[in-house]
PyMOL commands that place a pseudoatom at each C-alpha (Angstrom):
pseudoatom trace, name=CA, resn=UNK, resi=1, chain=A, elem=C, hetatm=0, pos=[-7.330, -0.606, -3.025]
pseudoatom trace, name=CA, resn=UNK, resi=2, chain=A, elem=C, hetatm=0, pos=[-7.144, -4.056, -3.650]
pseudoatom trace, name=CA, resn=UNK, resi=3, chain=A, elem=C, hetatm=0, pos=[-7.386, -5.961, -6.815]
pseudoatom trace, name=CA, resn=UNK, resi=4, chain=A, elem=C, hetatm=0, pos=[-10.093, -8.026, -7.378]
pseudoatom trace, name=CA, resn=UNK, resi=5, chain=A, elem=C, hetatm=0, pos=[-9.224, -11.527, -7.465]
pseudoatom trace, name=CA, resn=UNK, resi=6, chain=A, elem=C, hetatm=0, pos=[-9.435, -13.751, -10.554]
pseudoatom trace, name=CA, resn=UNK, resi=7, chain=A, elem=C, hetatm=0, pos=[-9.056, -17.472, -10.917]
pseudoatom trace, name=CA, resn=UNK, resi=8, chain=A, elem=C, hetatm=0, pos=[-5.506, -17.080, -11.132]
pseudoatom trace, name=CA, resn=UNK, resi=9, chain=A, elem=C, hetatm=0, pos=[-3.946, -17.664, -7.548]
pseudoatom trace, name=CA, resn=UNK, resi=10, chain=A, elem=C, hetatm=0, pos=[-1.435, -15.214, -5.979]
pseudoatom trace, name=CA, resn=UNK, resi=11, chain=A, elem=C, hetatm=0, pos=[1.866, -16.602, -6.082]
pseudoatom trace, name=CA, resn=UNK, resi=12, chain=A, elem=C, hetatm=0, pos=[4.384, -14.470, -5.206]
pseudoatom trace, name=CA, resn=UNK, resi=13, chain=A, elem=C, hetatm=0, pos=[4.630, -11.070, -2.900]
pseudoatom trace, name=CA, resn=UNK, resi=14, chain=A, elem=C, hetatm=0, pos=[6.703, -8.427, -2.074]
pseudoatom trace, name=CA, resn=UNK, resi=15, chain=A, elem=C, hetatm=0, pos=[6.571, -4.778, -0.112]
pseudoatom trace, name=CA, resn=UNK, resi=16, chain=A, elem=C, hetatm=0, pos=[9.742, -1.914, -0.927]
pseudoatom trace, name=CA, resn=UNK, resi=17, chain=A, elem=C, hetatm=0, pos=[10.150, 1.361, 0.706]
pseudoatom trace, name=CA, resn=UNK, resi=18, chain=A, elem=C, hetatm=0, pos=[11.264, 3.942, -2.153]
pseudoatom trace, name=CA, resn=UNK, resi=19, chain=A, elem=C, hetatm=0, pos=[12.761, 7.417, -0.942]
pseudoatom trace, name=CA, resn=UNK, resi=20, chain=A, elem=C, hetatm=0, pos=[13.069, 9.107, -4.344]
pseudoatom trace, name=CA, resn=UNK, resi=21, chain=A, elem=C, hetatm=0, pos=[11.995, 9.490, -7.719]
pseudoatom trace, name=CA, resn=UNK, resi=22, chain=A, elem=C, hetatm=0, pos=[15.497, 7.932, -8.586]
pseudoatom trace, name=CA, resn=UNK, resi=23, chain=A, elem=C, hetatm=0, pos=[15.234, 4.991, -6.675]
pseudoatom trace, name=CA, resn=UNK, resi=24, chain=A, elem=C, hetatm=0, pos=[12.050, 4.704, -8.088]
pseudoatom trace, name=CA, resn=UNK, resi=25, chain=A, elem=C, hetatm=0, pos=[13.350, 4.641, -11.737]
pseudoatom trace, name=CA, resn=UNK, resi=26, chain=A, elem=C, hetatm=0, pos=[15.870, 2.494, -10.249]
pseudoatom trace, name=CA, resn=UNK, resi=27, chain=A, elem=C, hetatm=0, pos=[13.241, 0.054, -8.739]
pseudoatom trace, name=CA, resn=UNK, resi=28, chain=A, elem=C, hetatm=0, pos=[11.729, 0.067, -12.308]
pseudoatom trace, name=CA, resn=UNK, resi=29, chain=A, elem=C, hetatm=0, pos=[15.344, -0.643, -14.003]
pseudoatom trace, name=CA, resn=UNK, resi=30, chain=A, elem=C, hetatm=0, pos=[15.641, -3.869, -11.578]
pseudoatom trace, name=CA, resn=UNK, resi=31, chain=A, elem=C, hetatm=0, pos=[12.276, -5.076, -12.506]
pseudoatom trace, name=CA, resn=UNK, resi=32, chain=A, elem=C, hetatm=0, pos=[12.912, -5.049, -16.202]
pseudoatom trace, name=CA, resn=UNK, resi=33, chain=A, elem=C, hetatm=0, pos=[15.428, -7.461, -15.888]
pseudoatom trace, name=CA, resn=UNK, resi=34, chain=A, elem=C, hetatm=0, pos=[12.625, -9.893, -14.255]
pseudoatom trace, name=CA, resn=UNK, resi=35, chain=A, elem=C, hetatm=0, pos=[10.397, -8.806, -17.654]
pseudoatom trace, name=CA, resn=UNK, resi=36, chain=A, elem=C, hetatm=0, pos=[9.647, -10.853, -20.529]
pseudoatom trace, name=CA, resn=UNK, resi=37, chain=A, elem=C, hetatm=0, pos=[7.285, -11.022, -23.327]
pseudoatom trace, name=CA, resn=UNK, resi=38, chain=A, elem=C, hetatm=0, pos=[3.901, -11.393, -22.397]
pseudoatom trace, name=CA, resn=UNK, resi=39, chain=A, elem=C, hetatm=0, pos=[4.170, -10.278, -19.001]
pseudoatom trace, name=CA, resn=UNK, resi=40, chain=A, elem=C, hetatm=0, pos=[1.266, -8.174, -18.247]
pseudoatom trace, name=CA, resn=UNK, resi=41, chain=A, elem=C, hetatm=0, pos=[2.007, -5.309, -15.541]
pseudoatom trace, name=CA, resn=UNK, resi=42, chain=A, elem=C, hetatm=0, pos=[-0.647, -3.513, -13.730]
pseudoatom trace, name=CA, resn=UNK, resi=43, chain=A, elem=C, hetatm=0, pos=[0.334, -0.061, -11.934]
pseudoatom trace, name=CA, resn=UNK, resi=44, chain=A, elem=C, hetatm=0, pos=[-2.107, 1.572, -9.058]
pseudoatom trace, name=CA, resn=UNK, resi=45, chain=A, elem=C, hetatm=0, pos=[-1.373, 4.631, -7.143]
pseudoatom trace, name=CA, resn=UNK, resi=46, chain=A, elem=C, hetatm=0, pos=[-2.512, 7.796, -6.520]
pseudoatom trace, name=CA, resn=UNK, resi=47, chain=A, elem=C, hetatm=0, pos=[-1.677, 10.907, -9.066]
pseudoatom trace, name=CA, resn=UNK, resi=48, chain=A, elem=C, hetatm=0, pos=[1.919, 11.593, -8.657]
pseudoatom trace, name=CA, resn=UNK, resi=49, chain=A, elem=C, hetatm=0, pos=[2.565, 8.348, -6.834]
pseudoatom trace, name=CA, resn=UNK, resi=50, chain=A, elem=C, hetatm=0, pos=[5.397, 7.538, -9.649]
pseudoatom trace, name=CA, resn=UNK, resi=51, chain=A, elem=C, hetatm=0, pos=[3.511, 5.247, -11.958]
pseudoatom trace, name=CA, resn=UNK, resi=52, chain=A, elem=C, hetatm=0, pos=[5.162, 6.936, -15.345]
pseudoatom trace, name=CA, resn=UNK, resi=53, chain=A, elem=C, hetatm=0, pos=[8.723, 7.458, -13.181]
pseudoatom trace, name=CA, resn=UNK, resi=54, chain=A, elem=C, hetatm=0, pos=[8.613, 3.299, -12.843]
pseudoatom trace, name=CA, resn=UNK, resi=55, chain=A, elem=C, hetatm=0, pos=[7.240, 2.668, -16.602]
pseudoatom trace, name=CA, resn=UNK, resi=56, chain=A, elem=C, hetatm=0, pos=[10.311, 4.927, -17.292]
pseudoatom trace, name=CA, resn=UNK, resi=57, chain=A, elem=C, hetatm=0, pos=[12.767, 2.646, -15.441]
pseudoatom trace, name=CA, resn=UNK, resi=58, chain=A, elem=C, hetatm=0, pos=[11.081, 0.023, -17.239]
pseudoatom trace, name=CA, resn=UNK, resi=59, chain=A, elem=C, hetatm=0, pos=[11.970, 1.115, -20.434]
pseudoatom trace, name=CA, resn=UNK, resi=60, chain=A, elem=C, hetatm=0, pos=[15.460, 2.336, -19.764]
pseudoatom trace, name=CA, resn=UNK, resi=61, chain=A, elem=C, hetatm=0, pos=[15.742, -1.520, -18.411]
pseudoatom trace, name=CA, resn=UNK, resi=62, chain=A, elem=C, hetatm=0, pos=[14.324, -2.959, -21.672]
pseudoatom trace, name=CA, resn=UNK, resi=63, chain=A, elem=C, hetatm=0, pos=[16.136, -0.428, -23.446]
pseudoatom trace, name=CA, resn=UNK, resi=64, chain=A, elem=C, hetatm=0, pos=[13.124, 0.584, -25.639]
pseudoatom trace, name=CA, resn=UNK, resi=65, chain=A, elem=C, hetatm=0, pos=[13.090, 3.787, -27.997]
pseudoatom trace, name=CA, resn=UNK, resi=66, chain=A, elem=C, hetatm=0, pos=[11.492, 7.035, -26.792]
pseudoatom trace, name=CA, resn=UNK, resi=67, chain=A, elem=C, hetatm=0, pos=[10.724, 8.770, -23.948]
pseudoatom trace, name=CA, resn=UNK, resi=68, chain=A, elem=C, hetatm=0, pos=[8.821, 6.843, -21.605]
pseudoatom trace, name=CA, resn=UNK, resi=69, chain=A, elem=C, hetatm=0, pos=[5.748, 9.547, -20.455]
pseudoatom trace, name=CA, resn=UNK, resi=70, chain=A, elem=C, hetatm=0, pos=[2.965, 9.650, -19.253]
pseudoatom trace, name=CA, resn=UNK, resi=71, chain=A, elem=C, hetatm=0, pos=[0.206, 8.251, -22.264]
pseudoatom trace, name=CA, resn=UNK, resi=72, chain=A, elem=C, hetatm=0, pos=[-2.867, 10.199, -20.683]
pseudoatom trace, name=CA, resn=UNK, resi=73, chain=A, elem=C, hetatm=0, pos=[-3.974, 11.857, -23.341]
pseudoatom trace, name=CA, resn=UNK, resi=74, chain=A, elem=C, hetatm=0, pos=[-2.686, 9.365, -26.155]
pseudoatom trace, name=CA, resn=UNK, resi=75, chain=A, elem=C, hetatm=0, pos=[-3.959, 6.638, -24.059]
pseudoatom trace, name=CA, resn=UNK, resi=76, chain=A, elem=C, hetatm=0, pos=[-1.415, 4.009, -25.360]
pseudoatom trace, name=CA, resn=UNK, resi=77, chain=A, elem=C, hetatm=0, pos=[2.091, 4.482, -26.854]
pseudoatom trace, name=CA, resn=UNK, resi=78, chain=A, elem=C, hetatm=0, pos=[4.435, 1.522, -28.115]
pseudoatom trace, name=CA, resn=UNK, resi=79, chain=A, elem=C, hetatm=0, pos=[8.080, 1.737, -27.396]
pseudoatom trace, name=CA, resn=UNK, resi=80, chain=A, elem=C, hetatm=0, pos=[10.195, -0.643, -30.011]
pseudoatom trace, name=CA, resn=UNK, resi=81, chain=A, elem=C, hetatm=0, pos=[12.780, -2.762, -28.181]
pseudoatom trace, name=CA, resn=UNK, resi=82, chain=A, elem=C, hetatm=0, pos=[16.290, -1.031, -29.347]
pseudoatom trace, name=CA, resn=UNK, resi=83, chain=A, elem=C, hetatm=0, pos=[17.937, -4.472, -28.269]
pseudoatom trace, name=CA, resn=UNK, resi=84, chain=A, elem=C, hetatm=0, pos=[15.800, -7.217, -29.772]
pseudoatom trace, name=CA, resn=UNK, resi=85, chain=A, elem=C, hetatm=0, pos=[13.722, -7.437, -26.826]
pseudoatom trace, name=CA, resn=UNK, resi=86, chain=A, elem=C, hetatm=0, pos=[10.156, -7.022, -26.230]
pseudoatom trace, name=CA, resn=UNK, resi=87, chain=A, elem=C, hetatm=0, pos=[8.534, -3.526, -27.015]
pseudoatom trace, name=CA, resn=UNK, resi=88, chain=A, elem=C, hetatm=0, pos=[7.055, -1.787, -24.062]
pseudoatom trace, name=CA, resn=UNK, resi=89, chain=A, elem=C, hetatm=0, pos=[3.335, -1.063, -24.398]
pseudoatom trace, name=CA, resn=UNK, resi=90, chain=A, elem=C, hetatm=0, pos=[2.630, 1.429, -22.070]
pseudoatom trace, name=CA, resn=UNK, resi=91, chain=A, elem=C, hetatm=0, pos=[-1.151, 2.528, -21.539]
pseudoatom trace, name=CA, resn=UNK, resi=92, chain=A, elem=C, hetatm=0, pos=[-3.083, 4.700, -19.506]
pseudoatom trace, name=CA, resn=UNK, resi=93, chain=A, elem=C, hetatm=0, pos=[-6.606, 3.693, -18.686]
pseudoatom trace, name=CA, resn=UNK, resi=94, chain=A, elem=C, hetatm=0, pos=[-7.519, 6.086, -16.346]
pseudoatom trace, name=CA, resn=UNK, resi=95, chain=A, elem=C, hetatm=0, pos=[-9.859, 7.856, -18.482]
pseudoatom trace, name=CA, resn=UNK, resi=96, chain=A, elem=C, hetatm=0, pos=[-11.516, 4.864, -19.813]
pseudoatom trace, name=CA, resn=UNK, resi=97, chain=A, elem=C, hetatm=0, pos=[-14.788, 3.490, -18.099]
pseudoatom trace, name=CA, resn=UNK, resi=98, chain=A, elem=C, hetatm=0, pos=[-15.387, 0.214, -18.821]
pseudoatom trace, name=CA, resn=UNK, resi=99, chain=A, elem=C, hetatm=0, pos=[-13.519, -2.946, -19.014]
pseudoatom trace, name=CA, resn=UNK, resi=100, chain=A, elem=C, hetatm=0, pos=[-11.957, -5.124, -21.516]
pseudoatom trace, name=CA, resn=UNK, resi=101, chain=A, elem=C, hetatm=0, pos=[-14.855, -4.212, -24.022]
pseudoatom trace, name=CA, resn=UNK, resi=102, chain=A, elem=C, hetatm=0, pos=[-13.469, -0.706, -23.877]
pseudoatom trace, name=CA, resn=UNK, resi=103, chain=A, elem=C, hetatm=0, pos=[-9.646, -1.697, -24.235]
pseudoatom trace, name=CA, resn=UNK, resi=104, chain=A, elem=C, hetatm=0, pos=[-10.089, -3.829, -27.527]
pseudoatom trace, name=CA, resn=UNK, resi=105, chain=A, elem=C, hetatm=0, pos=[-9.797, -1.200, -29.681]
pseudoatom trace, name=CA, resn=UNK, resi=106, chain=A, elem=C, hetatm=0, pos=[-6.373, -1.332, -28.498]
pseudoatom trace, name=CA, resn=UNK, resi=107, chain=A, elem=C, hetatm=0, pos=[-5.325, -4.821, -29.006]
pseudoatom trace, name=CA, resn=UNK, resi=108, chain=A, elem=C, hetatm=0, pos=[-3.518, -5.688, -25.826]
pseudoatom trace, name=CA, resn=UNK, resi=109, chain=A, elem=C, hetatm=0, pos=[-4.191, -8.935, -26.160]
pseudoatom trace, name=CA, resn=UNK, resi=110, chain=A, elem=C, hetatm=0, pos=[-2.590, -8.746, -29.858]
pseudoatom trace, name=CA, resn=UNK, resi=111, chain=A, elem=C, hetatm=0, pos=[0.422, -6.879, -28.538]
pseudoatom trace, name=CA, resn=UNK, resi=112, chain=A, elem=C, hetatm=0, pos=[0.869, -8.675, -25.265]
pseudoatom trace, name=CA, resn=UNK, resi=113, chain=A, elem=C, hetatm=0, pos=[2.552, -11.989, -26.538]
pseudoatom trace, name=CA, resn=UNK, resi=114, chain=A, elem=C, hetatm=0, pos=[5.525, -10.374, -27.680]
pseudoatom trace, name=CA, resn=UNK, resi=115, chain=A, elem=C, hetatm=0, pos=[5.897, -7.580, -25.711]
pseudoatom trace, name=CA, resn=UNK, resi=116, chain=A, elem=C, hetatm=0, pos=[5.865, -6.323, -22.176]
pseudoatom trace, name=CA, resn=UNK, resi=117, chain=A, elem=C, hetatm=0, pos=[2.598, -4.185, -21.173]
pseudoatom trace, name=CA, resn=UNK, resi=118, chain=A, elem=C, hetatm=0, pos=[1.987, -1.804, -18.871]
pseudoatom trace, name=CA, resn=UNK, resi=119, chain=A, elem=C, hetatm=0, pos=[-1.196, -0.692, -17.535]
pseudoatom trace, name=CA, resn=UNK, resi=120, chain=A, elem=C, hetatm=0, pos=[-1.195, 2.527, -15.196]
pseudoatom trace, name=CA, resn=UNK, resi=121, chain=A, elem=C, hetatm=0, pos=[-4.831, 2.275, -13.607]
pseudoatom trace, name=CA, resn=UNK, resi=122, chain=A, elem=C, hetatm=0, pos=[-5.646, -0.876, -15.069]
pseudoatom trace, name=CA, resn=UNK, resi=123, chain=A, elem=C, hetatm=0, pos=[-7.562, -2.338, -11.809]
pseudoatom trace, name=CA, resn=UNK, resi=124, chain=A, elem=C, hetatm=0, pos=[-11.131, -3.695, -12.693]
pseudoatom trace, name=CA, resn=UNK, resi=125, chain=A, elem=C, hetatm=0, pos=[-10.184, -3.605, -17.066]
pseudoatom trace, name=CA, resn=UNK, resi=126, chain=A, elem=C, hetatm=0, pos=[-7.101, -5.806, -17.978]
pseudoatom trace, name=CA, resn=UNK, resi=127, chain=A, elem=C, hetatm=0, pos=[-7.467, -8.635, -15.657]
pseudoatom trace, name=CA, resn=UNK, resi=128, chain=A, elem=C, hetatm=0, pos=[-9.032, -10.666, -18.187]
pseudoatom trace, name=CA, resn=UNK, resi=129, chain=A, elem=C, hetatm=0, pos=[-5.633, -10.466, -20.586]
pseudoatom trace, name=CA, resn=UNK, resi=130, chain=A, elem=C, hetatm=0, pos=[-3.703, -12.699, -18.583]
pseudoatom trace, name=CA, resn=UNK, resi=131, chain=A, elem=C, hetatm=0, pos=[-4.047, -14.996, -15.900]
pseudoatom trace, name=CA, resn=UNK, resi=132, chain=A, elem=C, hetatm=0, pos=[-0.392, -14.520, -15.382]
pseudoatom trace, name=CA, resn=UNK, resi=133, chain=A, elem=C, hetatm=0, pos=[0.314, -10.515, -14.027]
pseudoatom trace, name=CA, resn=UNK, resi=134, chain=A, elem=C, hetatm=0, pos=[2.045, -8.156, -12.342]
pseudoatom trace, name=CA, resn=UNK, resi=135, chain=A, elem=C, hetatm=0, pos=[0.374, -5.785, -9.815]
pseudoatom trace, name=CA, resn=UNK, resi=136, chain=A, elem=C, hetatm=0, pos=[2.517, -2.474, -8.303]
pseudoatom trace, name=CA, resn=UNK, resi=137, chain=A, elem=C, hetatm=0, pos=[-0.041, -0.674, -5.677]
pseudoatom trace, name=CA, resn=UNK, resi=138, chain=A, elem=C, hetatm=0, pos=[2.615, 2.427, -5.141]
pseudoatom trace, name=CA, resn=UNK, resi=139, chain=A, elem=C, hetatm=0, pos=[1.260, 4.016, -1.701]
pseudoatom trace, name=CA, resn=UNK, resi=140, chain=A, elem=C, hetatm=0, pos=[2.515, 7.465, -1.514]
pseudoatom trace, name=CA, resn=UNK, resi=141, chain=A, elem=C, hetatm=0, pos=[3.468, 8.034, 2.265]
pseudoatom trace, name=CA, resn=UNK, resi=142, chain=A, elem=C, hetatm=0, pos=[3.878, 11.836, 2.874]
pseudoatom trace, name=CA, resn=UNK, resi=143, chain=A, elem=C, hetatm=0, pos=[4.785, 13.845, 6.040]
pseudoatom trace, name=CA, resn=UNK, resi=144, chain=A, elem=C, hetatm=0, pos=[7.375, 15.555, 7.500]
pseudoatom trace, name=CA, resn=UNK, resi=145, chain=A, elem=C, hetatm=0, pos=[10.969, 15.499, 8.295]
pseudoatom trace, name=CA, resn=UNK, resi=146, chain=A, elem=C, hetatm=0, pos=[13.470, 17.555, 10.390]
pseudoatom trace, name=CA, resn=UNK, resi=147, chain=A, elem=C, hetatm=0, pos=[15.341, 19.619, 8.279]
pseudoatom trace, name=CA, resn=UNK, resi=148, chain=A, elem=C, hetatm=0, pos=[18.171, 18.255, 6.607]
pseudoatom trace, name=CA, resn=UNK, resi=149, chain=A, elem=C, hetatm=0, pos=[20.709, 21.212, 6.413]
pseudoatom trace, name=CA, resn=UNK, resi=150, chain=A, elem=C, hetatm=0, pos=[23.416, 22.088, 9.168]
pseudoatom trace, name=CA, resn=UNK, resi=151, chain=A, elem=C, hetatm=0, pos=[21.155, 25.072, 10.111]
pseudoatom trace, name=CA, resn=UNK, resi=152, chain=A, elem=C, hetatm=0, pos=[17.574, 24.302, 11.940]
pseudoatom trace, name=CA, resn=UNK, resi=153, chain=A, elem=C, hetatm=0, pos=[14.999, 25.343, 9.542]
pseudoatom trace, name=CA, resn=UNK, resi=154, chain=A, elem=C, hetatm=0, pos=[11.269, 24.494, 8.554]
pseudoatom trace, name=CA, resn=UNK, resi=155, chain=A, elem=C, hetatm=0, pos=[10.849, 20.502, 8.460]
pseudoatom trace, name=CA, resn=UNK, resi=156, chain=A, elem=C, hetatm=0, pos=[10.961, 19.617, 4.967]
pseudoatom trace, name=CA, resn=UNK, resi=157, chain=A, elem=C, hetatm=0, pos=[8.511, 17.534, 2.923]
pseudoatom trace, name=CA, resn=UNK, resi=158, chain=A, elem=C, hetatm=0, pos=[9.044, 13.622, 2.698]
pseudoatom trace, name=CA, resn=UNK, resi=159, chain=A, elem=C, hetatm=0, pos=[7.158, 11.578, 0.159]
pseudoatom trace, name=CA, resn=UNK, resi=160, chain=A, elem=C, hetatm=0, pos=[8.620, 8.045, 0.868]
pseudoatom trace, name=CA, resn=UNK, resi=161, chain=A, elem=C, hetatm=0, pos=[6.940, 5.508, -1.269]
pseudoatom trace, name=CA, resn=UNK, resi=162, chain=A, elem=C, hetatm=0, pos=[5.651, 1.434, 0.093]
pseudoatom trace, name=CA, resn=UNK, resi=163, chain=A, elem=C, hetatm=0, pos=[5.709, -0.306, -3.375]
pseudoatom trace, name=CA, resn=UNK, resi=164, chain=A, elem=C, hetatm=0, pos=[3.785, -3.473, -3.109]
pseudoatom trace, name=CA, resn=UNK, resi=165, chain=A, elem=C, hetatm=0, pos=[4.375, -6.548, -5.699]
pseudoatom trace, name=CA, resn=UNK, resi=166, chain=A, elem=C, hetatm=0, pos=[1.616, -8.884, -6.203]
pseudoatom trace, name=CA, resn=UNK, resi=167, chain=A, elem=C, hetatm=0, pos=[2.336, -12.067, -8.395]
pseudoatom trace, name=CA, resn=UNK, resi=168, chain=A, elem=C, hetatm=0, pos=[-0.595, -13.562, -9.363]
pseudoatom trace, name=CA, resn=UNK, resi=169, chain=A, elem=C, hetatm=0, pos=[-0.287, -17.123, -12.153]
pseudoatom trace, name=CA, resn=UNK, resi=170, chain=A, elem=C, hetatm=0, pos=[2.571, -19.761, -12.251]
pseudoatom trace, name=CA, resn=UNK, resi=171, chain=A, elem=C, hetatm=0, pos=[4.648, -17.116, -14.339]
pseudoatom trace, name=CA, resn=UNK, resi=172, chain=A, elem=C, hetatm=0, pos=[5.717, -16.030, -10.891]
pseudoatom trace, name=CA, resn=UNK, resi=173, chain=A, elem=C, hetatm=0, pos=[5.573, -19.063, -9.073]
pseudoatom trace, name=CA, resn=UNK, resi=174, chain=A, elem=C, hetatm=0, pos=[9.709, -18.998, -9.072]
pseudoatom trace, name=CA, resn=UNK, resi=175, chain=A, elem=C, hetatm=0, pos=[10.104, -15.703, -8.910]
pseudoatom trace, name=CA, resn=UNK, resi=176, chain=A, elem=C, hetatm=0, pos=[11.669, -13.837, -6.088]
pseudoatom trace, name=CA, resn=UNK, resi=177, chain=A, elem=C, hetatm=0, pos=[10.127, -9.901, -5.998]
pseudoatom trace, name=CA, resn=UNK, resi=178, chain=A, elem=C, hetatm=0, pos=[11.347, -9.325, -2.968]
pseudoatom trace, name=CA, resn=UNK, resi=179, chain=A, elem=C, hetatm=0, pos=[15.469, -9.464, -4.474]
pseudoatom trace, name=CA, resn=UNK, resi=180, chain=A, elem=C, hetatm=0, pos=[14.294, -6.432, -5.533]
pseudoatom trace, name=CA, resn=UNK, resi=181, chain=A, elem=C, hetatm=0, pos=[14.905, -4.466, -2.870]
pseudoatom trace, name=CA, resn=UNK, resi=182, chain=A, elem=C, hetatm=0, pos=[17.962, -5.619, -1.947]
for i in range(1, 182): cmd.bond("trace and resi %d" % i, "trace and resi %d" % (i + 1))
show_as sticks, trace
zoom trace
């Protein structure tokens, strides 16, 4: 799936191969430190891809209060920084329909200023906050393996993850995503 594009131009682009949900937290951990208020970040992938497992690396990163989960059913929750810096606005627009006319009751574009937002499933609705973004397409890549024990057995089940990094705005201009794999 590909994002639509916007006036803003792509500036900076990256693709990571993640083996685990740690290195995924991990991935999200490195990232933070990238992070500042206002940055708008925009999360696609499939359910279970690792959206929330990233946002939680995120936070520990930040080092925000509260468990990072999933907001599905809350939609949005706000994580206070516990360091002095930015709070983590984490959302969940998968259940709504519509676009930025639909998110203003949740006043992103109040919130996103001073603090770092997140947007699992945000393709097509938050585009409009911010020329300047973030966009993680997390591409779950499943199949088998040999098994890994010193006895042959069944092959096991392998869920690698291809994390792309899009850039888009002069935010990112400078900004090398693909030290994060590294």
């Amino acid at each position: 799936m590909e994002a639509p594009h916007s006036p803003a131009a792509e500036s900076a682009a990256a693709r990571l191969l993640v083996e685990s949900p740690e290195q995924m937290q991990e991935l999200g951990r490195s990232l933070a430190k990238l992070l500042r208020p206002g940055d708008l970040v925009m999360l696609t992938g499939e359910l279970g891809a690792g959206k929330t497992t990233l946002t939680r690396g995120l936070g520990e990163g930040l080092g925000v209060r509260g468990a990072v989960t999933s907001p599905t059913f809350v939609i949005a929750r706000v994580h206070p920084s516990l360091t002095g810096g930015p709070a983590l606005v984490h959302v969940d627009a998968y259940r709504l329909g519509g676009g930025l006319d639909e998110m203003e009751d949740l006043d992103l574009d109040v919130s996103l200023p001073e603090s770092v937002v997140v947007v699992e499933w945000g393709v097509g609705k938050v585009e409009d906050l911010s020329d300047d973004r973030l966009h993680v397409l997390i591409h779950r890549m499943v199949g088998t393996v040999p098994s890994r024990g010193t006895t042959p057995g069944p092959p096991e089940l392998d869920e690698h993850r291809e994390v792309t990094l899009t850039a888009f705005g002069a935010r990112w201009a400078q900004v090398d995503l693909a030290a994060l794999g590294g």
